[in-house]
C-alpha positions as CSV (number, residue, x, y, z in Angstrom):
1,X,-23.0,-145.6,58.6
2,X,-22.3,-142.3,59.7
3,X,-22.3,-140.5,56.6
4,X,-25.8,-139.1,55.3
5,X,-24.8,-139.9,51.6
6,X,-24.1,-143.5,52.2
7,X,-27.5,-143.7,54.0
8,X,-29.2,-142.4,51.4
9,X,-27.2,-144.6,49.2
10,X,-27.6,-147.8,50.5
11,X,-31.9,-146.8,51.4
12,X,-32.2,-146.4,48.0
13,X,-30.5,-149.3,47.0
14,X,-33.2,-151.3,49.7
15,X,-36.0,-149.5,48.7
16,X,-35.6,-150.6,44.7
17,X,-34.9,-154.2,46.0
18,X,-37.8,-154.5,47.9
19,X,-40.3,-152.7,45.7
20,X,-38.7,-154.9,43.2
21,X,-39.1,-158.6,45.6
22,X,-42.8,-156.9,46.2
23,X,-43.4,-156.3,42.2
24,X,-42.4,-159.4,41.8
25,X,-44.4,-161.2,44.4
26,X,-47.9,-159.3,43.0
27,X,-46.7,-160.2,39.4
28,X,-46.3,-163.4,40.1
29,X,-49.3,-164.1,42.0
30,X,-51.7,-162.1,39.4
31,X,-50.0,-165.1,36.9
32,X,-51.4,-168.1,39.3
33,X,-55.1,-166.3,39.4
34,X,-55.4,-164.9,36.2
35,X,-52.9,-166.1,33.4
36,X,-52.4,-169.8,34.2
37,X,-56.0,-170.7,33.4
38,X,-56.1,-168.7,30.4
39,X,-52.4,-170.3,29.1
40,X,-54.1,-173.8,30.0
41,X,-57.1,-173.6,28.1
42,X,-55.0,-172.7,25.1
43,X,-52.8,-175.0,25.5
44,X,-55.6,-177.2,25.6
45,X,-57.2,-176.2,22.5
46,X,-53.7,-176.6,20.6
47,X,-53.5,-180.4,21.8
48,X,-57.1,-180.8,20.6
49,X,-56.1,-179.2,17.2
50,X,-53.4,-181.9,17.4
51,X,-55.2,-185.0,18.5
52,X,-57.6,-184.4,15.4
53,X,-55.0,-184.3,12.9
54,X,-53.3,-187.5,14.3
55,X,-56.8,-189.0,14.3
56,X,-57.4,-188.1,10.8
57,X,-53.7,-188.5,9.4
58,X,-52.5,-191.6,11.6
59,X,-49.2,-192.5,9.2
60,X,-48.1,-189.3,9.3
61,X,-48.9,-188.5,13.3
62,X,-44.7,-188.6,13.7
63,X,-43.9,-185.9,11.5
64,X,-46.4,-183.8,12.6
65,X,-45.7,-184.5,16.4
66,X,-42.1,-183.2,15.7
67,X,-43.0,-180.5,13.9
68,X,-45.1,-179.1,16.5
69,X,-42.3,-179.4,18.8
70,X,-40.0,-177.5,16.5
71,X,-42.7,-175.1,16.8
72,X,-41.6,-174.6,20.5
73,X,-43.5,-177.5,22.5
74,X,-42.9,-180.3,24.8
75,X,-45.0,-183.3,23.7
76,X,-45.5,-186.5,25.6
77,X,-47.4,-189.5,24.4
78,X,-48.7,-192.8,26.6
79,X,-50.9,-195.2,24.8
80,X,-52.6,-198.5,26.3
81,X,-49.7,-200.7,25.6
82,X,-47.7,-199.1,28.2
83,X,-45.3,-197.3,25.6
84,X,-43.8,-193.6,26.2
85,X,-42.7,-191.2,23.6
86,X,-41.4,-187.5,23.8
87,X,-40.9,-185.0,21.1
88,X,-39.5,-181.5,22.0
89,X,-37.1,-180.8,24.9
90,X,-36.5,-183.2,27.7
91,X,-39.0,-182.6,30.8
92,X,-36.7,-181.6,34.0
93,X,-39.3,-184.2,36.0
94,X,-41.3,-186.8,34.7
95,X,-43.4,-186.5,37.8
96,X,-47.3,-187.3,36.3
97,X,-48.6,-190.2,38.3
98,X,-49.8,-193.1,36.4
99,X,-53.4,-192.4,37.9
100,X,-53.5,-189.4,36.0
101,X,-52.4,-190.8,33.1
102,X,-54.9,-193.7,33.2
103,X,-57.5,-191.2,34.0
104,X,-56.6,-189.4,30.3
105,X,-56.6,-192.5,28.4
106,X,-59.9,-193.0,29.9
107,X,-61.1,-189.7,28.5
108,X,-60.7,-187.2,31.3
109,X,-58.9,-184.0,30.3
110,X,-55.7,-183.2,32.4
111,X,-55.4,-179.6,33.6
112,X,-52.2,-180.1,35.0
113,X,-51.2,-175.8,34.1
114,X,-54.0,-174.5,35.7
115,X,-54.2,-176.7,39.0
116,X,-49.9,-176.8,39.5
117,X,-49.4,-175.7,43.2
118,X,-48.7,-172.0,43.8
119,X,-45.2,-171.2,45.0
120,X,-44.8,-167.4,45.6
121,X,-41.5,-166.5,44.1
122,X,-40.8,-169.5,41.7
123,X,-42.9,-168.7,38.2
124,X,-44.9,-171.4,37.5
125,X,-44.3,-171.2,33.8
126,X,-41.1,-171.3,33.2
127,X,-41.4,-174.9,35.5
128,X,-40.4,-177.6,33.3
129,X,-42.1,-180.4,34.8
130,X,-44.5,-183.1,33.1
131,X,-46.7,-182.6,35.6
132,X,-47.0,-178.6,34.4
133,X,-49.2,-179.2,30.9
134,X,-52.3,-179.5,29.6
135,X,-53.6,-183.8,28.9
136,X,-56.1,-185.1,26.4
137,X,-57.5,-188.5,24.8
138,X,-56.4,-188.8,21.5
139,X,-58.2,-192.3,19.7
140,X,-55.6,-193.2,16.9
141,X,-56.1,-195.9,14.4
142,X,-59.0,-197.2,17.4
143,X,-56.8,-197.0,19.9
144,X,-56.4,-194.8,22.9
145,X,-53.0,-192.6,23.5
146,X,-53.1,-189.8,26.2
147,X,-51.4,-186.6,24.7
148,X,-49.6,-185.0,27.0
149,X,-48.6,-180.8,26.0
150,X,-46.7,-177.8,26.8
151,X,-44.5,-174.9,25.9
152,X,-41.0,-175.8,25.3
153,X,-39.7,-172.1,27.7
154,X,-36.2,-173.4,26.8
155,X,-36.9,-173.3,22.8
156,X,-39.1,-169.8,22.9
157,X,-37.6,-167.9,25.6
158,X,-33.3,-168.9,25.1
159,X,-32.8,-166.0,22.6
160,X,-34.8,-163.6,25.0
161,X,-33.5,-165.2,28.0
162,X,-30.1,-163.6,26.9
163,X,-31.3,-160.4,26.1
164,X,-33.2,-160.4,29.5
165,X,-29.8,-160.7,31.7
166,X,-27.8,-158.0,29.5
167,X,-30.6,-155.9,30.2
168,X,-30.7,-156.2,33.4
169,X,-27.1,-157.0,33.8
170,X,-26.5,-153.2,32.0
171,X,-29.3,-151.6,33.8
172,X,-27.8,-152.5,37.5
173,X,-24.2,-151.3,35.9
174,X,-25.8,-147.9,34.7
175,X,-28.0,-147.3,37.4
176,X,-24.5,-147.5,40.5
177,X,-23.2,-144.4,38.9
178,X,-26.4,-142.4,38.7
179,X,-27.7,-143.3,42.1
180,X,-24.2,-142.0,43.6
181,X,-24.2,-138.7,41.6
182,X,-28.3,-138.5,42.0
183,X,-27.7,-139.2,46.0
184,X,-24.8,-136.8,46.3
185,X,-27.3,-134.7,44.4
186,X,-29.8,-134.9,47.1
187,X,-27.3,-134.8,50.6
188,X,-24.8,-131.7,49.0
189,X,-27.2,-129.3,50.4
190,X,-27.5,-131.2,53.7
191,X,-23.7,-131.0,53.7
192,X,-23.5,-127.8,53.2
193,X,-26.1,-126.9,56.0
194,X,-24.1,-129.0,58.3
195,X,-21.2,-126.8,57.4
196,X,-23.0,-123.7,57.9
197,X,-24.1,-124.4,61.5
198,X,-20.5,-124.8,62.6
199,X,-19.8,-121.8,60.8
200,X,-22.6,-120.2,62.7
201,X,-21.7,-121.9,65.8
202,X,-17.8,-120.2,65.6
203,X,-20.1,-116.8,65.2
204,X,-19.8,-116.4,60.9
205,X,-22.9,-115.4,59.6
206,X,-21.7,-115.2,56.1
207,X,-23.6,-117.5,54.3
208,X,-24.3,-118.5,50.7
209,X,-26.6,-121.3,50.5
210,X,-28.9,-123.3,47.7
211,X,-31.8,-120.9,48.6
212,X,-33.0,-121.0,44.3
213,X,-34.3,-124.6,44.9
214,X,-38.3,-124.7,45.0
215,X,-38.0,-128.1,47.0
216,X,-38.2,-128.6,50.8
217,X,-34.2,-128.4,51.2
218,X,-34.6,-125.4,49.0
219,X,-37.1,-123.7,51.9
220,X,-35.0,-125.3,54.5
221,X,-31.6,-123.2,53.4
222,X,-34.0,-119.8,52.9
223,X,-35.0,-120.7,56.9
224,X,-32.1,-122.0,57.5
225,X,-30.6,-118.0,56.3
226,X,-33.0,-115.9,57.7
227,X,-32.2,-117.7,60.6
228,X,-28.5,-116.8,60.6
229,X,-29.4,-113.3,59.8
230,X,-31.3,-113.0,63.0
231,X,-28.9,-114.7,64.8
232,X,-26.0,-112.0,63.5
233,X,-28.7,-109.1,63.9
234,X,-28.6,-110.1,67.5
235,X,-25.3,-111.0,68.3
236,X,-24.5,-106.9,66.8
237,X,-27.7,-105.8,69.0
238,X,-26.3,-107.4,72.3
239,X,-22.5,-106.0,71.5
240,X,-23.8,-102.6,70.7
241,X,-25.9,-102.9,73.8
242,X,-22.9,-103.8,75.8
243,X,-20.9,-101.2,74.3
244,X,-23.7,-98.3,74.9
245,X,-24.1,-99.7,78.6
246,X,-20.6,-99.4,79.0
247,X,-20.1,-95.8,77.3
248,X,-23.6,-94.7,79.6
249,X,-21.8,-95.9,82.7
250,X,-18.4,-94.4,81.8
251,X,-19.1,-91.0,81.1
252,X,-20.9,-90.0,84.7
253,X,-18.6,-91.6,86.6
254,X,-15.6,-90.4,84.5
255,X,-17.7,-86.7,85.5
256,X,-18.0,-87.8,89.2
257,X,-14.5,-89.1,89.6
258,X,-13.3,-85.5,88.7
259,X,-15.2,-83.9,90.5
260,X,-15.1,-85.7,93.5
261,X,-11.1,-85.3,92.6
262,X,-11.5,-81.4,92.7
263,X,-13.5,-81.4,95.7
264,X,-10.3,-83.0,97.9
265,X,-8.6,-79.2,96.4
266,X,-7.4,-76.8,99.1
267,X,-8.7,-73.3,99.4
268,X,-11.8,-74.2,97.5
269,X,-14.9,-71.6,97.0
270,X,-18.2,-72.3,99.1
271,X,-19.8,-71.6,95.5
272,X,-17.7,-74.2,93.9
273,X,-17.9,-76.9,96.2
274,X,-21.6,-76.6,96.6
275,X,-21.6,-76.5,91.8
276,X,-19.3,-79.8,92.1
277,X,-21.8,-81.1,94.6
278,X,-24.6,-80.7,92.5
279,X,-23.0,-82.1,89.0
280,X,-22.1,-85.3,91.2
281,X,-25.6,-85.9,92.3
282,X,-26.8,-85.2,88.8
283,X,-24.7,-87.6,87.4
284,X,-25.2,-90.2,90.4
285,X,-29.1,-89.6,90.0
286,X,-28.7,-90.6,86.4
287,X,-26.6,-93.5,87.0
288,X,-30.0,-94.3,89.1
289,X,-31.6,-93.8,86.6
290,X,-30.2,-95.8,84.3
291,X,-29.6,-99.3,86.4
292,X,-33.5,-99.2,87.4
293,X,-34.2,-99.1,83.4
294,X,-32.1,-101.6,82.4
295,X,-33.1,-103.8,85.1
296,X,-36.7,-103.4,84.3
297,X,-35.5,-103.9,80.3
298,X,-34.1,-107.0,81.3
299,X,-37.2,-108.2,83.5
300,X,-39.3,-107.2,80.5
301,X,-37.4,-109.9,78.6
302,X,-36.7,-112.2,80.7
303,X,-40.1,-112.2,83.0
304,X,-43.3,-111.9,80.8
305,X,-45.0,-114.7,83.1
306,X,-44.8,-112.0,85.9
307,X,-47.1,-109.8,84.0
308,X,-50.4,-109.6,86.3
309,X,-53.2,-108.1,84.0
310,X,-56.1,-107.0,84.6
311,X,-59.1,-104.4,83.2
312,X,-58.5,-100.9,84.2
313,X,-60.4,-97.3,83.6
314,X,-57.8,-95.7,81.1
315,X,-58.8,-92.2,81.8
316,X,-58.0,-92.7,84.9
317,X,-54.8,-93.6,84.5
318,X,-54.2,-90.8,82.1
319,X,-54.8,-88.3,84.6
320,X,-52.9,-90.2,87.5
321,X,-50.1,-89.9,84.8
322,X,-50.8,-86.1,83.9
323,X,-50.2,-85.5,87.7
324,X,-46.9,-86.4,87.9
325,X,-45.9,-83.8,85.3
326,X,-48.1,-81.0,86.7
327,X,-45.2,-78.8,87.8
328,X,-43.6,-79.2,83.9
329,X,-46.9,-78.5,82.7
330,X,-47.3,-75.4,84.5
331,X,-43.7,-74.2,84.3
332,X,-43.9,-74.7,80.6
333,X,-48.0,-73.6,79.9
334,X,-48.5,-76.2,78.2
335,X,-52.1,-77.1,77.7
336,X,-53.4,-80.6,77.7
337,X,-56.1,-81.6,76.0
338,X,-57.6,-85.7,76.2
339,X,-60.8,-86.9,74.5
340,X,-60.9,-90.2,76.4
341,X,-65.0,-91.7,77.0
342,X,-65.7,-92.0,80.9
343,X,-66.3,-95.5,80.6
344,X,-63.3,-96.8,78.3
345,X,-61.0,-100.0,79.5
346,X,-57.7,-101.2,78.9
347,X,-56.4,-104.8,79.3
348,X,-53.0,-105.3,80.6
349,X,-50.7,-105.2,83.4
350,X,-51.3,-101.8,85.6
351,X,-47.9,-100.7,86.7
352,X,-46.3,-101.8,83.1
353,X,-49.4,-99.4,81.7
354,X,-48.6,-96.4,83.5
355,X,-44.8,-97.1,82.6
356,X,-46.3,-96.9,79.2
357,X,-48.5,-93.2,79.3
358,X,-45.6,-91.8,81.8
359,X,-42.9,-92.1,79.1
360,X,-44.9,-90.9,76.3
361,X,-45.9,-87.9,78.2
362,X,-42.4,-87.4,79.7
363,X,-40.9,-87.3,76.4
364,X,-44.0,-84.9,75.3
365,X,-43.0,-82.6,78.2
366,X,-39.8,-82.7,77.8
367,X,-39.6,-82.2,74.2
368,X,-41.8,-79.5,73.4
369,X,-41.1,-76.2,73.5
370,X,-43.1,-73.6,76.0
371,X,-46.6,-72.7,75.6
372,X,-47.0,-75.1,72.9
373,X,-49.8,-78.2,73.8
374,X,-50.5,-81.7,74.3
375,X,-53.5,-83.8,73.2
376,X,-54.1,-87.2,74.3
377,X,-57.0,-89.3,72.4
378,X,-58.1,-92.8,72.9
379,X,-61.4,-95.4,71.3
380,X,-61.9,-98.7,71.1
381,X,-61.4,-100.2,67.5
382,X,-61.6,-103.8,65.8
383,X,-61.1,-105.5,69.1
384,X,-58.4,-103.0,70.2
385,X,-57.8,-100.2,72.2
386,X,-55.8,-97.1,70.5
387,X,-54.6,-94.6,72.3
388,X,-52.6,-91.3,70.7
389,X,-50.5,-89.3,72.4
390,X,-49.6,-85.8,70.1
391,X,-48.0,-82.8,70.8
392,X,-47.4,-79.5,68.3
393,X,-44.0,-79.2,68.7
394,X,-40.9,-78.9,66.5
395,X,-41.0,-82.4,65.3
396,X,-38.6,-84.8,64.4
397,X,-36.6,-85.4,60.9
398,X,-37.9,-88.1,58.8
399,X,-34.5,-90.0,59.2
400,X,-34.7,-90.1,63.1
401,X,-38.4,-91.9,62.8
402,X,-37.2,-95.8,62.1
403,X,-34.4,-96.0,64.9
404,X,-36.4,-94.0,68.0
405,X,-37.4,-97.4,69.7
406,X,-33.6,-98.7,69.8
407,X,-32.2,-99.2,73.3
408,X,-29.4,-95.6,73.4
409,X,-30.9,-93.8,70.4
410,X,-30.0,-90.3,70.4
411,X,-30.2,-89.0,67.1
412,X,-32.4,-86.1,67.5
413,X,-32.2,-82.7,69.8
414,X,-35.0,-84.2,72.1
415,X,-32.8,-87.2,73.3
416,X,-29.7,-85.4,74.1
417,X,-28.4,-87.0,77.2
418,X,-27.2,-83.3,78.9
419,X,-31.1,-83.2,79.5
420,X,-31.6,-86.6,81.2
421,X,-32.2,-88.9,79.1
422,X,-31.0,-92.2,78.8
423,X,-32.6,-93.3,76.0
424,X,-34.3,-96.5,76.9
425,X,-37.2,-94.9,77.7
426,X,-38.9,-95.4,74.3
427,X,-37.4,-99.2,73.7
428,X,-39.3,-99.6,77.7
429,X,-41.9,-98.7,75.9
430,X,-42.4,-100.5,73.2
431,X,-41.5,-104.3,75.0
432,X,-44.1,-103.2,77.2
433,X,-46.7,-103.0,74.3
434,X,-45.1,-105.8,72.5
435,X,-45.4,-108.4,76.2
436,X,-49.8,-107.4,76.3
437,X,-50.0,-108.3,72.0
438,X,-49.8,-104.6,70.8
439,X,-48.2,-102.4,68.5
440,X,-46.9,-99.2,68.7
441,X,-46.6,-96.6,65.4
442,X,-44.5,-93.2,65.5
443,X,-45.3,-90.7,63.4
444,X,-43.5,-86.7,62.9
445,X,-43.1,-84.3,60.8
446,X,-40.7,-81.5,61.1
447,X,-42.4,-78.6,62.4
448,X,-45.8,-80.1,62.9
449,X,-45.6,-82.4,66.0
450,X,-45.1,-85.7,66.8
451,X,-47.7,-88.5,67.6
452,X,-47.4,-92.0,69.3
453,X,-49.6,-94.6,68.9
454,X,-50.4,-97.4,71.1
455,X,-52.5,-100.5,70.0
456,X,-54.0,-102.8,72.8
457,X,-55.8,-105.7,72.4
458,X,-59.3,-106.1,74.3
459,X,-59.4,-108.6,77.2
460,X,-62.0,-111.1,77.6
461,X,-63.9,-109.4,79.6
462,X,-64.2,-106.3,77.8
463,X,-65.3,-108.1,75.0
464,X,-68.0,-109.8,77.1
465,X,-69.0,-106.0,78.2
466,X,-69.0,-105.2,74.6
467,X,-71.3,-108.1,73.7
468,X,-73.8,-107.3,76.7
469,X,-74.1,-103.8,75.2
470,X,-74.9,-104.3,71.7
């Protein structure tokens, strides 16, 4: 069976039929302990009730006996002379040993209901043997005649027997339609999830699924979505990526080619040559440029298991950082200042931190115009270490703010590729902080400055240090 819905189908068609065998099973074995002695002790008071009126009313002992088993019994009478009579329905087997017989003309009672053999799916009840009823001593006219009694099942149940079967006849006829619209009920959705992976496997991401149901499939097609929105989120990042890569490469060495083009020219200027010379190791710098950052991108993603880290004196680092932009600095007067305690750790990878606090400060520097200032502040907080990095510069438009840390962004002044920039520098960023279990928050407004904030989480070992001082 291939095909969920017949699975489901034919599973649910088991399961009914076993709980039903298993119903049945309990059912009938609660009748053996429970019911049987009860039904044979009131059996046994009706034969007494009998017995007394064919003791006191001998002549009329016939009438009576066949009235009784009008009334829906099974009567058998034995008395000393060896004679047998029956009133009521046949017995199916006349299987009562003559022992037992003698024993009830002797006086014993016979509790032939409540001692019959247990068989586990055959109720005992509805077993229409001689040897299945209740026995008593009954003394008529002086002499002894053994009273044999049950229910006639035949007589009492025939009318219900009927309505029984149609019952259940009609409920098995009802109940094949509704499980086959209740299962296809349950396996649509599965269907349609089937169909939606292929679609999502041929790359459409258009999809309209049972996402109102409260039930598990109903959480399973919400996943199930969100998933195939991530999926198509990426599949547009890693095109757009491709196409920015592409256009990045293009354009320098579209501008190389024609120099390098003009160069071969006759009769060209010292001045000229020496220009075209310079644009074409700008533009092959940059192309430097950009291969180590997307190879370090793509290490970033691919290689967080190569990330070494350790605990290392952040100030430190600042200033090793602040070093390398010392000619900018000056050239630009641009005053730094950094409230960062002598003593204050960060946890994390040492080269991929310094990637972190040179970017931030190179786009600071860059960014800003002259005389303006930088201030760099950092404290530990809840387990983390936060370190801001502001500058009072022009700022950047409220609209900019939720797309700086995609990979090419350019859509503000201060990422204009005609000053260097390749804009990966902020998405480097940000993977690095995302690969040591931090965050990173921008935050600009136009004509007041821009501020970057960096949240890393403490190592063990500074929380140990932390412990040790309090």
């Amino acid at each position: 069976m291939k095909s969920i819905y017949l699975r489901v189908l034919f599973v649910t068609i088991y399961t009914i039929a076993i709980c039903g065998f298993l119903g049945f099973y309990v059912a009938n074995l609660y009748d053996h302990w429970a019911l049987k002695p009860r039904l044979d002790a009131k059996l046994l008071q009706m034969a007494s009730s009998i017995g007394a009126h064919m003791e006191r009313f001998p002549d009329r002992a016939g009438d009576f006996l066949s009235n009784a088993a009008g009334l829906g019994y099974q009567i058998y009478l034995h008395d000393a002379a060896g004679n047998d009579m029956f009133y009521g329905g046949a017995f199916q087997k006349r299987d009562l040993p003559e022992e037992t017989v003698h024993r009830v003309l002797s006086g014993e009672e016979f509790h032939g209901i409540a001692t019959y053999p247990y068989r586990p799916f055959v109720p005992s009840y509805f077993d229409n043997r001689l040897s299945n009823s209740v026995g008593i001593r009954v003394m008529v006219e002086g002499e002894p005649v053994a009273l044999f009694l049950r229910h006639d099942t035949r007589l009492q149940f025939d009318e219900l027997q009927v309505f029984f079967v149609l019952m259940y006849a009609l409920t098995i006829l009802f109940s094949i339609p509704y499980l086959l619209f209740s299962t296809r009920y349950l396996v649509q959705p599965i269907v349609r999830l089937t169909e939606a992976t292929k679609r999502v496997a041929q790359g459409d991401f258009n999809l309209r699924l049972p996402t109102s149901r409260k039930d598990e499939i109903g959480r399973l097609a919400s996943h199930f979505r969100d998933m195939a929105a991530r999926l198509e989120r990426m599949d547009r990042s890693k095109k757009e990526f491709v196409a920015n890569v592409s256009h990045e490469i293009q354009s320098p060495l579209a501008s190389i080619q024609g120099f390098a083009d003009s160069l071969l020219s006759e009769n060209l200027e010292p001045e000229r040559i020496r220009h075209y010379a310079e644009i074409i190791g700008q533009e092959t710098r940059q192309l430097t440029k950009l291969s180590k950052q997307l190879l370090l991108l793509s290490t970033l993603e691919h290689g967080s298991d190569a990330v070494c880290k350790g605990t290392y004196l952040l100030q430190t680092q600042l200033r090793q950082a602040l070093q390398l932009f010392e000619w900018q600095l000056a050239e630009k007067e641009i005053a730094v200042r950094m409230v960062v305690p002598a003593g204050m750790t960060v946890y994390g990878d040492e080269v991929l931190l310094m990637q972190i606090w040179t970017n931030l400060l190179s786009n600071a520097v860059k960014h800003i115009p002259p005389e303006r200032s930088i201030e760099i502040e950092a404290k530990k907080t809840g387990g983390e270490s936060v370190v801001c990095i502001s500058d009072n510069g022009d700022g950047i438009e409220p609209r900019h703010i939720p797309y700086l840390f995609d990979r090419f962004y350019r859509g503000d002044a201060a990422r204009q590729r005609g000053e260097g920039s390749t804009g990966l520098g902020l998405s480097i960023v940000q993977k690095i902080v995302h690969l040591h279990g931090g965050t990173i928050e921008a935050a600009s407004e136009t004509g007041m400055g821009t501020t970057f904030r960096v949240r890393l989480p403490e190592g063990e070992n500074e929380r140990l240090e932390s412990v040790q001082k309090v």
